[in-house]
N, C-alpha and C positions, 0 to 999 in steps of 0.2 A: 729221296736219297739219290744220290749221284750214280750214275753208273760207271760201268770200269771205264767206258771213255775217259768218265772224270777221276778216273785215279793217281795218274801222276801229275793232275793240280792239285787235288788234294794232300799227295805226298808233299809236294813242292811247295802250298800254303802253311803248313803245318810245320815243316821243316825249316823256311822262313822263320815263324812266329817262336817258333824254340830258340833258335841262333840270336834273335833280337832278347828273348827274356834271359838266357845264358850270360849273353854280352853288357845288359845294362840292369843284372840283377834283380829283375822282375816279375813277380808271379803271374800264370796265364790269367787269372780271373780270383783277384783280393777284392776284398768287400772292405767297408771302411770300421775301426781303423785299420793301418796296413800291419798284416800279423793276426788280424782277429780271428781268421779262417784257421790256421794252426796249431791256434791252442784249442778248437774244437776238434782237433782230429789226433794232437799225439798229447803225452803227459808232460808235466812240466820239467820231469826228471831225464825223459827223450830229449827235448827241447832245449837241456842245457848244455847236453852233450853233443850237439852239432853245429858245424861252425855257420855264423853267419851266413857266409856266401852262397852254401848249399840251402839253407833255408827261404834265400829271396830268392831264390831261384825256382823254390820250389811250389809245382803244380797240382797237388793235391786232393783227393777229394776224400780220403781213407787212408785209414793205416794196417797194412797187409800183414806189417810184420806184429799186429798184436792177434792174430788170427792164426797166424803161420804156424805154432809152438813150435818153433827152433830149440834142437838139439843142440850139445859140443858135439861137432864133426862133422855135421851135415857140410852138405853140395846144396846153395841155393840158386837161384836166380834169377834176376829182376825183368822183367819184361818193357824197357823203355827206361832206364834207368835214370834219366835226368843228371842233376845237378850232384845225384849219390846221396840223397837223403837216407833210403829205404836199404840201400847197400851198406851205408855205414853201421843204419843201426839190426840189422840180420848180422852181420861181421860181429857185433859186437857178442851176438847172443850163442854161434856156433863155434866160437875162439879161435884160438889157433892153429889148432890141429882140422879147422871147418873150413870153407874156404865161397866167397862170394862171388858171382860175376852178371855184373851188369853190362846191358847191350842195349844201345842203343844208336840211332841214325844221325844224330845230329852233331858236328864236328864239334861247335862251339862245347855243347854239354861236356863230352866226350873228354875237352881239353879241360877245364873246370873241376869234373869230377878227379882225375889222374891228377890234376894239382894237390886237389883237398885228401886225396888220398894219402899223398907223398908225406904231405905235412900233416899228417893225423898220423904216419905210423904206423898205419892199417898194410901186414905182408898179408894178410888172405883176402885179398879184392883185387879182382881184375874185372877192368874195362873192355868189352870190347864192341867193335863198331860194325853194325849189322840192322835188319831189318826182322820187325819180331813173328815176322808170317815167314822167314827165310833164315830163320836162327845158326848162327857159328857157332853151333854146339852139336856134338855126337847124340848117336841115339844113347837110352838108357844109362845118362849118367850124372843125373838131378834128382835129390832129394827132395827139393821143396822148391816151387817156380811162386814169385810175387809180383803182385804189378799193381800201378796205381795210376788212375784214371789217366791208361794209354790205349788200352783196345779198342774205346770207342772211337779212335782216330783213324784204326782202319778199316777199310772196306773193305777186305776180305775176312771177317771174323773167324769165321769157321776154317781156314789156312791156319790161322793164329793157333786155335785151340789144338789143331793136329798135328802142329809142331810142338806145340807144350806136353803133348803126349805122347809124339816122339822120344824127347828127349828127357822125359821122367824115366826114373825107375820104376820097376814094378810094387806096388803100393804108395808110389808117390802123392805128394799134395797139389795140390793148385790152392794158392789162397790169394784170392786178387781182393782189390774195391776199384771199379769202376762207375760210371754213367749209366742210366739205361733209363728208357722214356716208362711213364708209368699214366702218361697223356698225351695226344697227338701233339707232332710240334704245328706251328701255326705254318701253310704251303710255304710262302715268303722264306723261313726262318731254313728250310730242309738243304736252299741251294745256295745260304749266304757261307762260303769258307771261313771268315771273321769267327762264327759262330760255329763252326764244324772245329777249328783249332781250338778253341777253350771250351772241347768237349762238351757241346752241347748237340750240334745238327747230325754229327753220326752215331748219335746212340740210337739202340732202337731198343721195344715193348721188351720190359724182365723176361715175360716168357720165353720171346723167341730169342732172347740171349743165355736161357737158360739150356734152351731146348739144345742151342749149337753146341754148346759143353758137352749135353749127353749124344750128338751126334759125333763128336772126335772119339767116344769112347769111353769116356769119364762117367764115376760114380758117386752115388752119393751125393749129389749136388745138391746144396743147399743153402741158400738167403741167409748170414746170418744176424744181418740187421740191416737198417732201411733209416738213410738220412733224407729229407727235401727239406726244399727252402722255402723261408717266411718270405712274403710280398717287401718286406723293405732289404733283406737279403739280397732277392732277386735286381732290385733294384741300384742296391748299391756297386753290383757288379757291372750292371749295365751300365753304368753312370761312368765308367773309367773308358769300356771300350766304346762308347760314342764319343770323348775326347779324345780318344785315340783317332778314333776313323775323323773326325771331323779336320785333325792337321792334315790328314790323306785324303782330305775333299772329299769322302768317300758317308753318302748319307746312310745311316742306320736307322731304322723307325725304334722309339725307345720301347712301343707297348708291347710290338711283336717280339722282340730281342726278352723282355720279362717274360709274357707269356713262353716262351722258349726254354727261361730257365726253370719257370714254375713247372713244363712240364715233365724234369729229368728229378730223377731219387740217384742220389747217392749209395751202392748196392755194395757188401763186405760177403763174397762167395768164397766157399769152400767146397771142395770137388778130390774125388781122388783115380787114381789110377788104378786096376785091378792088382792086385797082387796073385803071382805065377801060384 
């Protein structure tokens, strides 16, 4: 894993590779055909109700807000919000009198999501532009915080989690899906960025992503299902981002790049905040 030396390349790779899939409409890591990743993660009745633009856009590995049980009226908020996939559909579920806000770092998204917002109609979502280990939001004044395979982008995890529990109420939720290794990544694979941006290189073992939850203070932490990928899966992922890298003269080995995704699970946690 990279050390904090390598933190602002890795912010800086990552932050890249969003602005490019924002701008030309492309998912961080689509298996073939292009879509088939999404209808394994939301319904088709989600799925009809978000517009296009936010959907190619979107990076995925869970869906938070079917874990979440959003209330009408709650405070949610999205931890890396993207293109407003997961923002549109919490918005949809805490009404009007609820109100949503997504934060994330990446201008492109940023401008994207506040587009699809405008034109969907949607008054309880706001965007705002921050970093989610460094959150623009007060203490104590989130009902429900969601995020979808973005934590394993930073290398400060445990900042993450203690601002998520900063800015929770008391008895609040955490309901994320992220990344997390459930087998060593191959050495090669831990210092390629290519592979650290579509969420593969800085995930680390369930446990000790488990363990950093209960170290911010959170309770109840618990797994509540466990996706990994089939070997042609894996492969069909790999398969884009070596034509990717190969116009960037940039060599990928194909088998390390699979073994890398073969080693990550797909993880839907829930976690809570004490209540006073």
């Amino acid at each position: 894993m990279p050390g904090k030396k390598s933190d602002e390349k890795v912010k800086a790779a990552v932050t890249k590779h969003y602005s490019k899939m924002a701008k030309k409409s492309k998912s961080c890591c689509e298996s073939e055909p292009r879509g088939s990743e999404l209808v394994k993660i939301y319904t088709a009745e989600e799925l009809a109700v978000l517009p296009k633009e936010a959907k190619d856009s979107n990076c995925a590995c869970g869906n938070p807000v079917a874990i979440a049980e959003l209330e009408p009226g709650q405070v949610v908020l999205d931890l890396g919000s993207g293109a407003g996939v997961d923002v549109f559909l919490a918005a949809r579920n805490v009404g009007p009198k609820g109100k949503v806000i997504g934060v994330d770092m990446t201008d492109a998204m940023l401008e994207k999501a506040n587009k699809l917002a405008k034109r969907m109609g949607f008054d309880n979502v706001e965007f705002r532009k921050g970093e989610i280990e460094n959150l623009p939001v007060v203490g104590d004044s989130v009902d429900v915080i969601i995020s979808n395979c973005v934590i394993n982008l930073v290398t400060d995890k445990e900042r993450v989690f203690r601002e998520a529990y900063r800015v929770l109420r008391p008895g609040g939720k955490l309901a994320i899906s992220d990344r997390v290794l459930v087998k060593d990544l191959p050495d090669e694979a831990r210092e390629d960025l290519d592979l650290w941006s579509v969420c593969v290189s800085g995930a680390v073992m369930e446990g000790e992503y488990l363990s950093k939850i209960r170290k911010a203070g959170f309770v109840k932490v618990k797994v509540t299902d466990r996706r990994t990928y089939s070997e042609q899966e894996a492969r069909s992922f790999v398969k884009t981002g070596v034509e990717e890298r190969k116009k960037r003269r940039r060599t990928l080995d194909e088998e390390t790049a699979v073994q890398a995704f073969l080693a990550v699970a797909n993880d839907r946690i829930v976690a809570f905040k004490p209540a006073k």
